[in-house]
C-alpha positions in Angstrom: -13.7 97.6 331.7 -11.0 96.3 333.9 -9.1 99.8 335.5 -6.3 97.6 336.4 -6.0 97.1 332.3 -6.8 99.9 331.7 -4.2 101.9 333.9 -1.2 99.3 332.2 -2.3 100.1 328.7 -2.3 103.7 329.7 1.2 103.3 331.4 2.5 101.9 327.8 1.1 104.2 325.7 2.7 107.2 328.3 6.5 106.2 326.5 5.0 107.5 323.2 5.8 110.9 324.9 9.8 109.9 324.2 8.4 109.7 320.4 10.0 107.2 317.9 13.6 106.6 318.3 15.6 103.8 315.9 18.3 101.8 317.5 19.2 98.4 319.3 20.6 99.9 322.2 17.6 99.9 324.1 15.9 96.7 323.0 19.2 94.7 323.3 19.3 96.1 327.2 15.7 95.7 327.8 15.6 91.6 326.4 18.8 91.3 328.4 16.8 92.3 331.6 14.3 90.3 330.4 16.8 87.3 330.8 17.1 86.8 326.8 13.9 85.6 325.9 13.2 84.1 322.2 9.9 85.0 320.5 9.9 81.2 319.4 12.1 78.1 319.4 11.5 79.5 315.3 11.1 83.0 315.0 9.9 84.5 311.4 10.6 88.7 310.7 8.2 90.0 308.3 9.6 93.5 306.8 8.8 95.3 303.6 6.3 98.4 302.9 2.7 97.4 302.0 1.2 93.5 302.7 3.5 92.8 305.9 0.3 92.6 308.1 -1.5 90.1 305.4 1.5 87.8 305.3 1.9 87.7 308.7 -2.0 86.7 309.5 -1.9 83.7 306.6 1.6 82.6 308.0 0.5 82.4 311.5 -3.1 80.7 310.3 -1.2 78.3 308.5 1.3 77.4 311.5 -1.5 77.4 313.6 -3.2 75.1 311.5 -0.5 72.6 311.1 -0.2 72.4 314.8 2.7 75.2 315.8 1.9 76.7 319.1 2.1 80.5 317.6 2.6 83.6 318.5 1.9 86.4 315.9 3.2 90.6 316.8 1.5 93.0 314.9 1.3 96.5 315.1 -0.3 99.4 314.9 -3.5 98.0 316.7 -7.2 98.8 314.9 -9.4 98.9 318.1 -8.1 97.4 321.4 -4.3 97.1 322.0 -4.6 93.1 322.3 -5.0 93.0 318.9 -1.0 93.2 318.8 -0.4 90.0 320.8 -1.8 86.8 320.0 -1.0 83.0 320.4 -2.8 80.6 318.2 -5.2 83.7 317.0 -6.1 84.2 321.1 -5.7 88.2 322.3 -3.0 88.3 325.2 -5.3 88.7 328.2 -6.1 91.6 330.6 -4.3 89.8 333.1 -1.1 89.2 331.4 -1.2 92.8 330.1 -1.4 94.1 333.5 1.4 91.6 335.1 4.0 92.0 332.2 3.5 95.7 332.7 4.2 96.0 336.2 7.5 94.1 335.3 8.8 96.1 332.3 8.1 99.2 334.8 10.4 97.7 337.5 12.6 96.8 334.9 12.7 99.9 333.6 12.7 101.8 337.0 17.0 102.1 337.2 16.9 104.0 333.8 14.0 106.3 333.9 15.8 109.4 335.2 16.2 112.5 333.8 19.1 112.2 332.8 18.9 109.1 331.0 20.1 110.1 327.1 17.8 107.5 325.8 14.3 107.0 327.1 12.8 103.9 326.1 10.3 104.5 323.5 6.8 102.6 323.3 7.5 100.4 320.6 10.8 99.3 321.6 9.1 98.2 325.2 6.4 96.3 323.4 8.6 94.1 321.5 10.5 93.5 324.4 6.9 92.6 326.1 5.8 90.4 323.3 9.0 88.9 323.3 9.1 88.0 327.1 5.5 86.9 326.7 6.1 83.9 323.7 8.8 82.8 325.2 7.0 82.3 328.8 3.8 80.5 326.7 6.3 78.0 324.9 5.2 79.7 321.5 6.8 77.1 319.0 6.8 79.8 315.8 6.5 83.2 316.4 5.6 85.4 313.5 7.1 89.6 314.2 6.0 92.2 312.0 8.8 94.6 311.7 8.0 98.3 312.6 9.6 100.8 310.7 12.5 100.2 308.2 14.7 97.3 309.5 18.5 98.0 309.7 18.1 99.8 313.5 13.9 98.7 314.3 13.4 97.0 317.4 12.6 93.8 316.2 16.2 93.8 314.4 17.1 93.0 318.2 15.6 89.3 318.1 17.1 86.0 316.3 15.4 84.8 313.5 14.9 81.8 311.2 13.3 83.8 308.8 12.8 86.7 306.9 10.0 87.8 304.8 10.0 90.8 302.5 6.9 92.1 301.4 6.4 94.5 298.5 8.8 97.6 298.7 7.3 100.6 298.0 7.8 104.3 299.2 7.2 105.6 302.5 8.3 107.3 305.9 11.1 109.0 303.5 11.7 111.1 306.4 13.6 108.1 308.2 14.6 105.7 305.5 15.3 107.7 302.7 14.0 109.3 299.8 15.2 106.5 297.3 14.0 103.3 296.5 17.5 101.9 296.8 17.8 103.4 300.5 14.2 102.1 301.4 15.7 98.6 300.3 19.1 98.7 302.1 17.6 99.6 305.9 14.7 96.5 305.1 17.7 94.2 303.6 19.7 95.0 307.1 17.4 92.3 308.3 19.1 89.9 306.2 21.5 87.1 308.1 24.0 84.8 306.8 22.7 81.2 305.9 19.2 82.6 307.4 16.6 81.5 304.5 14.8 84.8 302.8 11.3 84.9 300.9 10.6 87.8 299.3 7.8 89.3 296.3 9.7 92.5 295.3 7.5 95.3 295.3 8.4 98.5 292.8 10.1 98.2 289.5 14.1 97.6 290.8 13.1 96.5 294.0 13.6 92.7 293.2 17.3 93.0 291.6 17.8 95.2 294.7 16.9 92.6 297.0 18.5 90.1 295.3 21.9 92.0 295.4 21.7 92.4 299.2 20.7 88.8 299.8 24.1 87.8 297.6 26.0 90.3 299.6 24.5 88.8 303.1 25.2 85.3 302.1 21.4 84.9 302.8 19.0 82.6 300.5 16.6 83.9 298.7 13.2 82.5 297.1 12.2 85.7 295.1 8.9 86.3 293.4 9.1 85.9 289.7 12.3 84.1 290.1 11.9 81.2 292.4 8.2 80.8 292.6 5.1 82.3 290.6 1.4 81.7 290.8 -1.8 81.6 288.4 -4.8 83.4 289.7 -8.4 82.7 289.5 -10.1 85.8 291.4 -10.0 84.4 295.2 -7.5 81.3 294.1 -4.2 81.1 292.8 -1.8 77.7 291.7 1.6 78.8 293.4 4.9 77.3 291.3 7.9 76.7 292.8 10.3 74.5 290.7 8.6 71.6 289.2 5.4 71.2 291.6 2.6 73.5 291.4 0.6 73.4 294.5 -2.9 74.3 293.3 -6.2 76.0 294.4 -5.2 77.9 296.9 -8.1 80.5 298.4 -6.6 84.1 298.5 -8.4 84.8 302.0 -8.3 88.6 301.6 -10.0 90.8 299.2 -8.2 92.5 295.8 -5.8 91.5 293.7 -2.9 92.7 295.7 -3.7 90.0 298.0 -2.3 87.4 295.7 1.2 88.2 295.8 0.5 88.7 299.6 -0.9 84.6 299.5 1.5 83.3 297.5 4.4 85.2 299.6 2.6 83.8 302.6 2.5 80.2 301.5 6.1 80.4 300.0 7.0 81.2 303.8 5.3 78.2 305.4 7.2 76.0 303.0 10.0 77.2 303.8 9.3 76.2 307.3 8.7 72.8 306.1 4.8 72.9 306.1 4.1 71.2 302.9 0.9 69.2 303.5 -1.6 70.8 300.9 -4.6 70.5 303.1 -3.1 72.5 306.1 -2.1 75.5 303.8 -5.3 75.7 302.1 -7.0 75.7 305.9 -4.6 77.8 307.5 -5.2 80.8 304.2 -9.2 80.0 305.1 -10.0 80.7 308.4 -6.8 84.1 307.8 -8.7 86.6 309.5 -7.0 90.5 309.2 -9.6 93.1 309.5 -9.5 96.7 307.8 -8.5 95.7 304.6 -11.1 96.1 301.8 -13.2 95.2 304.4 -17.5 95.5 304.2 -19.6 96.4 306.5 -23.0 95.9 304.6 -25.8 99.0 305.6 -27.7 101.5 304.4 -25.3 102.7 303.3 -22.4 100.6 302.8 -19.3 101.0 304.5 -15.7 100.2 302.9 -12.5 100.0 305.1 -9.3 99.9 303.9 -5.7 100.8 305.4 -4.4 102.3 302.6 -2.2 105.0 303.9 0.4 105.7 301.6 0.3 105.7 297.7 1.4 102.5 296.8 -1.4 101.4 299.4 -4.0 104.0 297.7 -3.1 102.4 294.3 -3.6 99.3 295.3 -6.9 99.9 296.9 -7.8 101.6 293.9 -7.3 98.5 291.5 -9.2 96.2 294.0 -12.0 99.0 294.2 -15.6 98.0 293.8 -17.4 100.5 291.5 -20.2 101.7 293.6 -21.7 105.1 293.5 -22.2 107.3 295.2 -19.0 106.8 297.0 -18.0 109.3 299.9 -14.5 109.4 301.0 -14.3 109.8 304.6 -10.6 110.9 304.5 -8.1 111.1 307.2 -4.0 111.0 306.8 -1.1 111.7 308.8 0.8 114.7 307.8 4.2 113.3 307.4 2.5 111.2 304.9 3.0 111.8 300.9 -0.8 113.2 300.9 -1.1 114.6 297.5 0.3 111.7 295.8 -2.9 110.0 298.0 -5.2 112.4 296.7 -4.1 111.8 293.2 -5.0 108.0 293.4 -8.2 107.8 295.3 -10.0 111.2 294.6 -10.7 110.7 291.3 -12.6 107.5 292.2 -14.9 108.8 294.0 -18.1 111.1 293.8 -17.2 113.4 297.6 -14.9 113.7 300.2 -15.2 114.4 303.9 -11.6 116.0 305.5 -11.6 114.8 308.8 -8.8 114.1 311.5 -8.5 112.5 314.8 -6.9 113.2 318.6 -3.0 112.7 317.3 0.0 115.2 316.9 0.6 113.5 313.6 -2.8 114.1 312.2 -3.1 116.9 309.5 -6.1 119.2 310.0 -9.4 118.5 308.1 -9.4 121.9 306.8 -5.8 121.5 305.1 -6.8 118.2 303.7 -9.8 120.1 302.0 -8.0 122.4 300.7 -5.8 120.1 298.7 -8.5 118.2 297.8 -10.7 120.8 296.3 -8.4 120.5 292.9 -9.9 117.5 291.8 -13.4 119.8 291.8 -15.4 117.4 293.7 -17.3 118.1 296.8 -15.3 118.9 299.9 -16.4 118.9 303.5 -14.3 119.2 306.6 -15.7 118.1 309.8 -13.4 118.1 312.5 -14.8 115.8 315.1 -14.3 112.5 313.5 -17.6 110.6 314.9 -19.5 113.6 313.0 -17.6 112.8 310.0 -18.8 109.7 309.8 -22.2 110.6 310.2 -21.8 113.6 307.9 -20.3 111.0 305.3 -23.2 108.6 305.6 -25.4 111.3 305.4 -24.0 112.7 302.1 -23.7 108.7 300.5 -27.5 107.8 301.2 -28.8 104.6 302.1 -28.1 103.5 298.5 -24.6 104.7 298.6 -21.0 104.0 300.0 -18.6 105.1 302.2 -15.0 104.5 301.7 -12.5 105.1 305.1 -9.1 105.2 303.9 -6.1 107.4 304.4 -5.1 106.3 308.0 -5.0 103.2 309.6 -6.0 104.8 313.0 -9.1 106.1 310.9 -9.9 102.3 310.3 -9.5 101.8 313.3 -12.1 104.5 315.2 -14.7 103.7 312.7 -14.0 100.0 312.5 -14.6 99.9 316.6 -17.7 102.4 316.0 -19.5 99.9 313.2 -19.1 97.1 315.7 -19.3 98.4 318.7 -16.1 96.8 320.4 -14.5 99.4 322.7 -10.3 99.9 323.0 -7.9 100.4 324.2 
């Protein structure tokens, strides 16, 4: 692999030292360096909890398809790190990965000293990256996947014409808050005055929550259930909106979950003014976003998902295929509501294999076992995570499955080990 790539990629990934750090200070400064750059002549946020990735694949597809030069930010990455920056479904090359990186270092250079209060953190310099890099390709649309929250996440930085909300759920209560109602407020902070908002709602409240913020940003919203509806036919749905149904429309993705995701996708696209039936129906067919209820056919059968927190686990659980014997091979961050993943996915399956990967935030195989071994099946903890997989296969049999969920970095390893693609 190319070491000039490789050495940029490592030189990014060395600001995840500073941690994670929310605020606009340090994006604001860094696009201003960057002489201001706009991630599109249109620019689309896409925020919420669970199914921001999914919309943002079937948006971009579908802009793609209708002819939009576009540019679609995604994070975290599965296998190699150009996964996160792509124009018209093309990986950002080695080339402009290494070139954009010697900039943003000499860009950077005045402030990195010791005594600067606020290092720049790794994912405030990668939207500043992907930024700078759709605006030099002309990108007519580009599609940003919010990080973490909203109200002070990087991409809260950019302008938008915009926003999509994904389902709310639960998660990183650390940062946003242990309340639904607090979860809602930092995502609604994305919300601009006269800026257009699509949204599908998400836990019981969440909707009316949304709703209230919208009214109180002067922002209009399309909600789920309110403004548009669909009918589903497993991998189809009619989606409503007023009068006009716009039927047979293929759900790209696998579960159910996915619908909401389509018709929150397609809802977005009209509200960019793609319309034409044909190019929305394309655009959601050739949607390709992998880990999620993904296949891997074998002996035995692998399923990825990126479940990783329990509204994630209880959706994977409702789209699960019943298959036996299924093996968990089970990693999860440790600032991550574990038990209340356990509780949804152990009981649907026959084993579990605790395993963990080269990260601070992993928890240790041998904890995970240990909370695991209350649902009194099977257990294993293997700490090396290519000998968990093999342990898992082992322990499903060529007849059997084996389900990888828990972490999306867990994907992501055994997604690059099934196909043989190498990162970073």
């Amino acid at each position: 692999m190319d070491e000039r790539y490789l050495a940029a990629v490592n030189r990014i990934f060395s600001l995840q030292v500073f941690g994670m750090k929310l605020g606009l200070t340090n994006i604001e400064r860094m696009l201003r360096l960057f002489g201001n750059p706009r991630a599109g002549r249109r620019t689309v946020l896409v925020g919420g909890t669970n199914g921001k990735g999914s919309i943002s694949a079937m948006l971009a597809s579908i802009a793609r398809t209708a002819g939009l030069r576009t540019g679609l930010f995604t994070s975290p990455h599965l296998v190699s790190f150009t996964e996160r920056i792509q124009i018209n479904g093309e990986r950002i090359t080695h080339e402009n990965v290494v070139s954009l990186t010697d900039e943003l270092w000499s860009l950077l250079e005045p402030y990195r000293t010791d005594g600067e209060p606020e290092p720049t953190t790794f994912f405030e310099a990668l939207t500043a990256f992907a930024t700078a890099y759709f605006h030099r390709q002309q990108v007519e649309l580009g599609v940003i996947e919010v990080g973490l929250g909203g109200r002070l996440d990087a991409t809260n930085a950019l302008p938008r014409d915009l926003v999509v909300i994904a389902d709310m759920a639960l998660d990183h209560c650390d940062v946003l808050g242990d309340s639904l109602a607090q979860v809602v407020a930092e995502k609604a902070a994305l919300f601009r005055a006269n800026v257009p908002v699509v949204a599908s709602g998400g836990l019981p409240g969440a909707a009316e929550m949304i709703a209230g913020h919208a009214v109180a940003a002067n922002a209009p919203l399309a909600l789920l259930d309110r403004d548009y509806s669909f009918t589903a036919r497993d991998r189809e749905i009619d989606l409503h909106v007023g009068d006009a149904t716009l039927p047979a429309l293929p759900v790209p993705l696998a579960g159910r979950h996915q619908w909401r995701n389509t018709a929150t996708a397609v809802r977005a696209a009209l509200a960019l003014g793609i319309t034409d039936l044909d190019v929305l129906r394309r655009g959601l067919r050739d949607t390709t976003w992998p880990g999620r209820l993904e296949e891997f056919p074998g002996a035995p059968q692998w399923l990825l998902d990126c479940a990783h927190n329990p509204a994630g686990a209880q959706t994977l659980v409702d789209a699960l295929p019943e298959h036996h014997p299924t093996v968990w091979l089970c990693a999860v961050m440790h600032d991550k509501d574990i038990d209340g993943i356990l509780d949804l996915i152990a009981p649907q399956v026959d084993r579990l294999v605790c395993t963990t990967l080269p990260m601070p935030r992993a928890a240790k195989p041998e904890d995970l076992a240990a909370m695991a071994e209350r649902f009194g099946k099977p257990v294993t903890a293997v700490a090396d995570t290519r000998a968990a997989m093999d342990e898992a296969a082992r322990q499903a049999g060529p007849g059997g499955r084996v389900l990888v969920a828990g972490s999306i970095f867990l994907v992501g390893f055994v997604r690059g080990q099934l196909t043989g693609e190498q990162g970073p």
